[in-house]
N, CA, C and O atoms as a GROMACS GRO file, in nm:
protein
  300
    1UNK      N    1 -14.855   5.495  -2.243
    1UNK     CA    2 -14.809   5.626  -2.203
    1UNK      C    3 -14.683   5.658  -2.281
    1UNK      O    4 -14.616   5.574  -2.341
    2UNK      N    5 -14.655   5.791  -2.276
    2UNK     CA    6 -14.552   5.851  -2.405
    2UNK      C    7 -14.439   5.836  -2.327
    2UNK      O    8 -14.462   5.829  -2.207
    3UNK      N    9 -14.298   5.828  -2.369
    3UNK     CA   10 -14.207   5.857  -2.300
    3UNK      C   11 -14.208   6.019  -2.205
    3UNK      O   12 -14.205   6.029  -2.082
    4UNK      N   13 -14.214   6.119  -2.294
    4UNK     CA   14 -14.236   6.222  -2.230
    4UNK      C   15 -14.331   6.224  -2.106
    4UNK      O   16 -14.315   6.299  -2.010
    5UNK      N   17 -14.442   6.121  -2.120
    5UNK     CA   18 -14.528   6.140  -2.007
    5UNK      C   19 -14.441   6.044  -1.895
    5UNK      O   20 -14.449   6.101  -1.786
    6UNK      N   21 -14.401   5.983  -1.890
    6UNK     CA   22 -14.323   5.913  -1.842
    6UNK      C   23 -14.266   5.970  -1.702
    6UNK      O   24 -14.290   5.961  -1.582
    7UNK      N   25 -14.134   6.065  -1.831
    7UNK     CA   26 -14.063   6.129  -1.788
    7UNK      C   27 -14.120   6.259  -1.658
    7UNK      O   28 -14.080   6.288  -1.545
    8UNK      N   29 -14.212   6.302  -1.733
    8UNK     CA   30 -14.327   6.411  -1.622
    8UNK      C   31 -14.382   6.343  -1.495
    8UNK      O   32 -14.379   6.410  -1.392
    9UNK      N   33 -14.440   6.199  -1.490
    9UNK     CA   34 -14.452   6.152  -1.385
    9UNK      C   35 -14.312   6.137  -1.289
    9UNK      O   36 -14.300   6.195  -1.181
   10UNK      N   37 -14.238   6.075  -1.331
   10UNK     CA   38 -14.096   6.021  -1.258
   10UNK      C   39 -14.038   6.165  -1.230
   10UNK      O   40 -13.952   6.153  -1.142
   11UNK      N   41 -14.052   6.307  -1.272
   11UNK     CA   42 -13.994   6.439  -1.241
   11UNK      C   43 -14.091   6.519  -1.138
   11UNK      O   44 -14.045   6.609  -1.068
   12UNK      N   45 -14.217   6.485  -1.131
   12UNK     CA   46 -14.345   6.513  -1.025
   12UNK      C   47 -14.262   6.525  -0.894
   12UNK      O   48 -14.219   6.435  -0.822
   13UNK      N   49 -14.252   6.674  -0.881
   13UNK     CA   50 -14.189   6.724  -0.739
   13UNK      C   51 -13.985   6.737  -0.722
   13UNK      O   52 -13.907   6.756  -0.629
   14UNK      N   53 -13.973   6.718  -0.847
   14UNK     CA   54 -13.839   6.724  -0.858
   14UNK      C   55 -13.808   6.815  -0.957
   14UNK      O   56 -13.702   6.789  -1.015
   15UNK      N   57 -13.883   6.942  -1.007
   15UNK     CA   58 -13.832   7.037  -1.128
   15UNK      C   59 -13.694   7.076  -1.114
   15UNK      O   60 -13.614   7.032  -1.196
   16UNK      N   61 -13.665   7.133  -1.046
   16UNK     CA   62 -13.534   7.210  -0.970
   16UNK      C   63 -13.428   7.143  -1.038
   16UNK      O   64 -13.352   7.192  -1.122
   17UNK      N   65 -13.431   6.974  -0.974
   17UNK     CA   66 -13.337   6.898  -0.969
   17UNK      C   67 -13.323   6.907  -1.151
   17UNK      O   68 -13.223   6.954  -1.205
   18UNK      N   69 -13.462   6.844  -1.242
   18UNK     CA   70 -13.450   6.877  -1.363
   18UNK      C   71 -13.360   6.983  -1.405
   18UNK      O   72 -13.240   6.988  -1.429
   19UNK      N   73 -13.452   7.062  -1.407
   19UNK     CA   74 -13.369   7.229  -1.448
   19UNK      C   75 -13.213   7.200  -1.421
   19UNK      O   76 -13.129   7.217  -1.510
   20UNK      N   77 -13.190   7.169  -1.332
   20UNK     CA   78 -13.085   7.133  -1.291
   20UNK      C   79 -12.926   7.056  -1.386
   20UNK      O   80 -12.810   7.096  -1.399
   21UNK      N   81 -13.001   6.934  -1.436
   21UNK     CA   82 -13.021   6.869  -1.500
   21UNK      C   83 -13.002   6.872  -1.678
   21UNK      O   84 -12.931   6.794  -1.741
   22UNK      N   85 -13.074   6.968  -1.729
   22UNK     CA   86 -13.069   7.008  -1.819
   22UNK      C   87 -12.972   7.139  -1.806
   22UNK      O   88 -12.955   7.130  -1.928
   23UNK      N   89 -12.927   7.204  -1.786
   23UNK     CA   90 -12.840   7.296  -1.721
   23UNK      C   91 -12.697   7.223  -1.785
   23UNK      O   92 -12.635   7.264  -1.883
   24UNK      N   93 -12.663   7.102  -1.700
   24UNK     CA   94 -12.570   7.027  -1.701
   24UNK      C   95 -12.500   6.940  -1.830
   24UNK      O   96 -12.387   6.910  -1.866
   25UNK      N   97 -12.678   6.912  -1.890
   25UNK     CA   98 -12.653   6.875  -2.036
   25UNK      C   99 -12.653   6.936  -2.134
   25UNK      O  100 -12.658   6.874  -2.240
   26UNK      N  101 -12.648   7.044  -2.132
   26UNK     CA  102 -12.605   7.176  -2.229
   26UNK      C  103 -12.492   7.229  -2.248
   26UNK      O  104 -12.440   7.272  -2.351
   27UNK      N  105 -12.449   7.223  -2.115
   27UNK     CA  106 -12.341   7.249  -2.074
   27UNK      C  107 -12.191   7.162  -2.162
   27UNK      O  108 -12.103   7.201  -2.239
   28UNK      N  109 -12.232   7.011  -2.090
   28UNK     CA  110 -12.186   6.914  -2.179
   28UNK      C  111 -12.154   6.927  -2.326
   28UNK      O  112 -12.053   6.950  -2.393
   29UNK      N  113 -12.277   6.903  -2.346
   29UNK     CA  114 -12.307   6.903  -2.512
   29UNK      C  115 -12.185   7.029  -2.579
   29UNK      O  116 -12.080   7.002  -2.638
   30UNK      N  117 -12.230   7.141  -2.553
   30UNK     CA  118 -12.174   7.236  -2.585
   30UNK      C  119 -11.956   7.263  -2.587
   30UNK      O  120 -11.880   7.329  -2.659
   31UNK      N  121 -11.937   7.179  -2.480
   31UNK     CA  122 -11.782   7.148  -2.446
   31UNK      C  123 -11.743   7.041  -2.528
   31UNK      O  124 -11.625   7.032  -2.564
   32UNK      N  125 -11.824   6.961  -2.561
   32UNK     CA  126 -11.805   6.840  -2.592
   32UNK      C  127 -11.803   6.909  -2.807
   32UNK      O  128 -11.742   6.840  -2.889
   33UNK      N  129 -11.857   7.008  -2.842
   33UNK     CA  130 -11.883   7.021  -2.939
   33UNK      C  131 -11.782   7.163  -2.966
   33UNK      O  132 -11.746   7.184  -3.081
   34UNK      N  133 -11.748   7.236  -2.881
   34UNK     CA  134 -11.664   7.362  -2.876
   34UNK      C  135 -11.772   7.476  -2.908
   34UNK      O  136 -11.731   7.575  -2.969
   35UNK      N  137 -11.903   7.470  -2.873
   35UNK     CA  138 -11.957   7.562  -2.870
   35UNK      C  139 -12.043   7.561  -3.003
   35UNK      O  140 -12.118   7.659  -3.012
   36UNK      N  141 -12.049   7.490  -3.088
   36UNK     CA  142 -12.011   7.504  -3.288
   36UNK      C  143 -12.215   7.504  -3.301
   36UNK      O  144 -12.285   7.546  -3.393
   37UNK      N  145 -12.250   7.450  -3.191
   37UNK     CA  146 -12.372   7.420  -3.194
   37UNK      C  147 -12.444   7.487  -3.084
   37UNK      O  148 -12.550   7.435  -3.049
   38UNK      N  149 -12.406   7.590  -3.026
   38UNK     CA  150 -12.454   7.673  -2.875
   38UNK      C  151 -12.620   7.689  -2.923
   38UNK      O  152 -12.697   7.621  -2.854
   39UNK      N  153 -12.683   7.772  -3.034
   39UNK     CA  154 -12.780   7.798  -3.044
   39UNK      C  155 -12.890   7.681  -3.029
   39UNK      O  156 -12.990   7.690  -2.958
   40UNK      N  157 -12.853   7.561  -3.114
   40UNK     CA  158 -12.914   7.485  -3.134
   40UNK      C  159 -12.940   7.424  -2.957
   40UNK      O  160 -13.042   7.386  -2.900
   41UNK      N  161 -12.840   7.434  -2.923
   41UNK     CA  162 -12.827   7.376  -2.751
   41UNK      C  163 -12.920   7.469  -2.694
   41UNK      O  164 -13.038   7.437  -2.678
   42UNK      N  165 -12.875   7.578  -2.663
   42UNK     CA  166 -12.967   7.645  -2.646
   42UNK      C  167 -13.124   7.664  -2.618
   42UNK      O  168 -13.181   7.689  -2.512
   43UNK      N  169 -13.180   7.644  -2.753
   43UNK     CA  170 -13.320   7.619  -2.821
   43UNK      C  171 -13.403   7.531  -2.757
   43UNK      O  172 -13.520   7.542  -2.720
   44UNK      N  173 -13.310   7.426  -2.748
   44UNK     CA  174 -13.379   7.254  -2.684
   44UNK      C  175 -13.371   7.304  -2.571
   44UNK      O  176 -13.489   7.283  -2.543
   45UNK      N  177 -13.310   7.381  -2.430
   45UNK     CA  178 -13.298   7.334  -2.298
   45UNK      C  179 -13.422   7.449  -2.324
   45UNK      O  180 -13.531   7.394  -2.338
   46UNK      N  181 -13.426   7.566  -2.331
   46UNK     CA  182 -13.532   7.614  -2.328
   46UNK      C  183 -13.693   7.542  -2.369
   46UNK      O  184 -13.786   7.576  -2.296
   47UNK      N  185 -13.720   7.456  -2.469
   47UNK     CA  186 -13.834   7.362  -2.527
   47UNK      C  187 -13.825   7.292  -2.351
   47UNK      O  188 -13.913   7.315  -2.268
   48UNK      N  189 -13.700   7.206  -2.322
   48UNK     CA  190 -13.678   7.078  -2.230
   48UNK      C  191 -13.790   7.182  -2.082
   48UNK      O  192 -13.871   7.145  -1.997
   49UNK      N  193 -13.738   7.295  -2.115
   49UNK     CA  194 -13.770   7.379  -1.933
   49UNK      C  195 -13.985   7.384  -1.948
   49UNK      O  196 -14.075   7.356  -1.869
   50UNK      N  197 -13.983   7.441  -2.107
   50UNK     CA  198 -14.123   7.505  -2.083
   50UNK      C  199 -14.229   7.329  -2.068
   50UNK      O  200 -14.323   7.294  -1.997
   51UNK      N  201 -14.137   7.253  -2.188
   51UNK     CA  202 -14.250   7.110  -2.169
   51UNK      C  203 -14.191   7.095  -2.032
   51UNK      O  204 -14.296   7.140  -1.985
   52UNK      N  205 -14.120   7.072  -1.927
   52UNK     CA  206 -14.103   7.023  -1.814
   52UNK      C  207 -14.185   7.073  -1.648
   52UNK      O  208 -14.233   7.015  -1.550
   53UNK      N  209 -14.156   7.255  -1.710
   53UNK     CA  210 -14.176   7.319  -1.625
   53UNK      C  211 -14.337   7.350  -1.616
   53UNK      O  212 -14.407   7.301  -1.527
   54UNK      N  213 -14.374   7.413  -1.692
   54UNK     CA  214 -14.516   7.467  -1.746
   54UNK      C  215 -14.636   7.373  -1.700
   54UNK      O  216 -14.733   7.404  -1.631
   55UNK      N  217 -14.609   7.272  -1.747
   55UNK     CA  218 -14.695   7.139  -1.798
   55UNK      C  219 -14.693   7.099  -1.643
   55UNK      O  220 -14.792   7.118  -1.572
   56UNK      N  221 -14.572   7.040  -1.593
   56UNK     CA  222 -14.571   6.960  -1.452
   56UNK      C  223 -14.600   7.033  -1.320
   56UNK      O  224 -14.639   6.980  -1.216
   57UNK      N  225 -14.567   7.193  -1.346
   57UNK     CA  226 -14.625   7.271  -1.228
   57UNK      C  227 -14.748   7.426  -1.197
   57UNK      O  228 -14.795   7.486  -1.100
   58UNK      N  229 -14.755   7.434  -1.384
   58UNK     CA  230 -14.894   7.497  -1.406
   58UNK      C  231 -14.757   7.725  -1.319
   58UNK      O  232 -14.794   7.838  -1.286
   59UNK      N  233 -14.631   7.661  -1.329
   59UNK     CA  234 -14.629   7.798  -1.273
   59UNK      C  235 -14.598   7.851  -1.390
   59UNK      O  236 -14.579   7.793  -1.497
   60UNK      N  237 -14.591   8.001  -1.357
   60UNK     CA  238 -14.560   8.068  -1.471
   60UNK      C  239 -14.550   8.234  -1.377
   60UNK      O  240 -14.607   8.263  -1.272
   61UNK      N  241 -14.449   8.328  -1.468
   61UNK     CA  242 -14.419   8.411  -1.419
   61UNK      C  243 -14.491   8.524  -1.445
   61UNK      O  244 -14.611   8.494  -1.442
   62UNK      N  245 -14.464   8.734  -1.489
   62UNK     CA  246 -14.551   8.808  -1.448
   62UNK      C  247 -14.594   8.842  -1.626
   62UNK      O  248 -14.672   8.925  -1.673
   63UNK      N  249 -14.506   8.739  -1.693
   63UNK     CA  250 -14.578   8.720  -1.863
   63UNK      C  251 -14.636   8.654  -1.896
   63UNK      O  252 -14.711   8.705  -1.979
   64UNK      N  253 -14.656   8.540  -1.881
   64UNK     CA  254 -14.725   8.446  -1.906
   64UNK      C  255 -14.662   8.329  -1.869
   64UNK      O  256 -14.717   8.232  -1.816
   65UNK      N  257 -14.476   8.346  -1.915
   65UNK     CA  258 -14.416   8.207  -1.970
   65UNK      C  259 -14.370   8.122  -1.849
   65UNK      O  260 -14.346   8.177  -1.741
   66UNK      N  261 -14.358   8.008  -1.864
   66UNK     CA  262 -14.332   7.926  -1.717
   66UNK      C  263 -14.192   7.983  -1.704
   66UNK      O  264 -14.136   8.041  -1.797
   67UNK      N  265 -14.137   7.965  -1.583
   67UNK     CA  266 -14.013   8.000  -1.459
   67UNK      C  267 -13.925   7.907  -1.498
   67UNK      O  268 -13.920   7.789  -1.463
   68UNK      N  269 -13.833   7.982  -1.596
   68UNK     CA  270 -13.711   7.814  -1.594
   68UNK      C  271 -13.658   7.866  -1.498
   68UNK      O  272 -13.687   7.761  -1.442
   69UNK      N  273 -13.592   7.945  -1.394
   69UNK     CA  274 -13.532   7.982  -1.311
   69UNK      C  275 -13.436   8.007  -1.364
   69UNK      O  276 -13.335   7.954  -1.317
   70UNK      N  277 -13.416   8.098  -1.485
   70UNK     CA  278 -13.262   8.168  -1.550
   70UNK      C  279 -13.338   8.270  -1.602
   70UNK      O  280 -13.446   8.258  -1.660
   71UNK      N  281 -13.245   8.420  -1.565
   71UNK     CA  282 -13.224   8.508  -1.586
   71UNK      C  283 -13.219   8.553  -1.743
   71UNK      O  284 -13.179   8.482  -1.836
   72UNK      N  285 -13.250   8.638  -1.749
   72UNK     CA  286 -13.241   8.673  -1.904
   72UNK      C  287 -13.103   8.748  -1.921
   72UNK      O  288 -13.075   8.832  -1.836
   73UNK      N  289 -13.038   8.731  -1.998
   73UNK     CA  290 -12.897   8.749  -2.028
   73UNK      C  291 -12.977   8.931  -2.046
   73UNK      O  292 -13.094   8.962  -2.069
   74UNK      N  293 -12.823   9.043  -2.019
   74UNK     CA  294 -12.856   9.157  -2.039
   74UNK      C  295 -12.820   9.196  -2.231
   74UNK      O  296 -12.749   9.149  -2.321
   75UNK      N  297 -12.925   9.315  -2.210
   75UNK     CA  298 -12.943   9.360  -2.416
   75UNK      C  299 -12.832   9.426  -2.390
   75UNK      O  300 -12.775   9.489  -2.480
   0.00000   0.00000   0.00000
């Protein structure tokens, strides 16, 4: 089994907490770096939400794309 699959079993019923999770390590990353790399941070928690979210709970919202549970920043 893959790490990633791994990881999807051991997160089975705990997305939230994930999301959560990744939230936190972006967060990090980003303080820890002064921001110099936000996009790139960025990019990955979004990849981290859809392989986490999508895949482990089949939800998805009124577009297609799975529910990271964040708001879309305003245009």
């Amino acid at each position: 089994m893959s790490v990633m699959g791994k990881l999807k079993h051991m997160l089975k019923g705990h997305e939230d907490q994930a999301g959560q999770g990744i939230d936190k390590t972006g967060d990090f990353v980003d303080g820890r770096t002064q921001g110099k790399h936000s996009g790139q941070v960025d990019s990955a928690q979004e990849r981290l939400r859809r392989q986490m979210g999508s895949e482990q709970t089949g939800q998805t919202g009124q577009t297609g794309q799975a529910d990271t549970g964040r708001e879309d920043p305003p245009r």
